[in-house]
N, C-alpha and C positions, 0 to 999 in steps of 0.2 A: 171645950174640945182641947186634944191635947197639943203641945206646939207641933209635935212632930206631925201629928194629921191636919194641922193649919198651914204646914209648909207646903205638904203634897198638896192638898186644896189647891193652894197658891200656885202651884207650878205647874196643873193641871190647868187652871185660868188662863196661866200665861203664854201655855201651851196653844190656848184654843187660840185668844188675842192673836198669835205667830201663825199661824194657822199651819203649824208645827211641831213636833216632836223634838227633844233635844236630844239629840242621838251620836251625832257627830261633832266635831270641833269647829267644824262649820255653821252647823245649826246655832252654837253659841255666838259665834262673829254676826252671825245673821240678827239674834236676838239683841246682841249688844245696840249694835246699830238701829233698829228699830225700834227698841227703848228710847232713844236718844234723839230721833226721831217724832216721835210721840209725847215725850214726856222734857223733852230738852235737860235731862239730867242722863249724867256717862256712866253704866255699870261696868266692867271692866267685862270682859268674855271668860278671863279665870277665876273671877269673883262668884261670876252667875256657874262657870263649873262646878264651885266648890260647894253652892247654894242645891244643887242638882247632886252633888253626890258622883258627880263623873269622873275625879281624882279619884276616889277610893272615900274610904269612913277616916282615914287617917289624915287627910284632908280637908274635912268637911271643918266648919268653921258657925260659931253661934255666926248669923247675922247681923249685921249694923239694925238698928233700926229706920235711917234713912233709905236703905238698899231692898229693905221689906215697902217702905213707904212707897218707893218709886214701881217697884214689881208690884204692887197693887194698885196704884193709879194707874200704869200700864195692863192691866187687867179688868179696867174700869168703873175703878170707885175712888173714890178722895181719901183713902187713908188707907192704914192697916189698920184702923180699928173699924173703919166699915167697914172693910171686908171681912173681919174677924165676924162684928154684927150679924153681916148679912148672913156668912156662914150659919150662925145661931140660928137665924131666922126661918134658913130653907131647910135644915137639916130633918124637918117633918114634911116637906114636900116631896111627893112622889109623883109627880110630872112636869114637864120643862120643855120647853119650847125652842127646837135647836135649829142655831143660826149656823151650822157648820155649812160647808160647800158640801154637795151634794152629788149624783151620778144618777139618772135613770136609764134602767136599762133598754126604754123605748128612744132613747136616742141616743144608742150605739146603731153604727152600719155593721151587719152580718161579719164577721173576721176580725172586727176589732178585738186587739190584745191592749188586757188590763196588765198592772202589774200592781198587788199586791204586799203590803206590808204592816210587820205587827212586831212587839216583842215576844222574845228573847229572841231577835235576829233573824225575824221567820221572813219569808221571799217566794213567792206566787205568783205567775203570769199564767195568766188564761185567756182563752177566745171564746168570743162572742158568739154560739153558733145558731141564732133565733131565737126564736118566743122566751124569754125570758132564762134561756138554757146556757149554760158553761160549761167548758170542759180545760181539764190543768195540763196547761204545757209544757212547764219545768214547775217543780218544788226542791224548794233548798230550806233545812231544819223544820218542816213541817209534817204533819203527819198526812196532810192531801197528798195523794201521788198523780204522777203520772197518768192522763187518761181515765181519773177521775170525772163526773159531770155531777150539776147542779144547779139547781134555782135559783134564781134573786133577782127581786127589784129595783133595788137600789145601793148604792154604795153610800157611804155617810162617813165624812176624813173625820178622824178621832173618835166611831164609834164604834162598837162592837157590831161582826158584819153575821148575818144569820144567813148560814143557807140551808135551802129547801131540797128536799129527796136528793140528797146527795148519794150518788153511786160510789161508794169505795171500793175496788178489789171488786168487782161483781158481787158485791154484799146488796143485801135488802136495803132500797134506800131509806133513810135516815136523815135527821137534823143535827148541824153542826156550826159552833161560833167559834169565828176567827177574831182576836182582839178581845179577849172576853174583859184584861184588864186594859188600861187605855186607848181600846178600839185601831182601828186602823189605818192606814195612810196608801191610798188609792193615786195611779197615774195612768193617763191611757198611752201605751206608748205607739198602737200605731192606728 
């Protein structure tokens, strides 16, 4: 595999470990600290930026190999060369058993608003209106509008979210995934 898709690998691991996205400069202070946390070794927060690609490419910095060593035991294995391994290992598997936090929709109360998130910067809140039914209360850079509805069972933090007969624009309903690349980041807000 090549280094560059053994980084992403990596940063998606430590994505899920965080049980977070790095997206802000926050989510970095967050990660530092629970690195450190975990693994009692300190990555700096602008180390792990520049490891992420959040400076820019101009920025961006080969990795230490201690700073991979630690981001992979913080990811849950003894090395970066196990992780590199196991990489090797799964990369013909085609199922997986996911530990993320989760949402079902049988235990939302009726009016519960979700709120919605994915990249490039996308933002979604909906309500809850029964049997497994949604409708969009506000969309910001998404192609969901307004008073759209749709189906779904569950939410799943960091995965791609599939809805069912979605009504767009009074169009014939249809299926539609939000997060299709590193899936989504779900909060109930009321």
């Amino acid at each position: 595999m090549e280094t560059d898709n053994i980084y992403k690998v990596l940063q998606e691991k430590v994505e899920i470990a965080a049980g977070r996205k790095m997206i802000t400069p926050r989510d970095f202070d967050y990660l530092s600290a629970r690195i450190f946390d975990k693994t009692k070794t300190y990555i700096s927060p602008i180390t792990l930026k520049r490891f992420w690609g959040y400076l820019g490419e101009e920025h961006r910095k080969k990795p230490y190999r201690n700073t991979l060593n630690t981001l992979a035991v913080y990811a849950g294995h003894t090395s970066i060369e196990a992780f590199i391994d196991n990489i090797d290992n799964s990369t013909c598997q085609s199922s997986e058993i996911l530990h993320n936090p989760n949402l079902q929709t049988a235990a939302l109360n009726k009016g519960a608003i979700i709120e919605l998130r994915w990249n490039p910067g996308r933002c979604v809140r909906i309500r809850y209106e029964g049997h497994d039914m949604f409708r969009v209360i506000e969309s910001h850079n998404s192609k969901l509008a307004t008073g759209d509805t749709f189906l779904c069972y569950q939410f799943i933090q960091q995965q791609p979210l599939y809805l069912r007969c979605l009504v767009h624009n009074n169009s014939a309903p249809t299926g539609y995934i939000c997060g299709k690349e590193g899936g989504i980041q779900y909060s109930v807000v009321e």
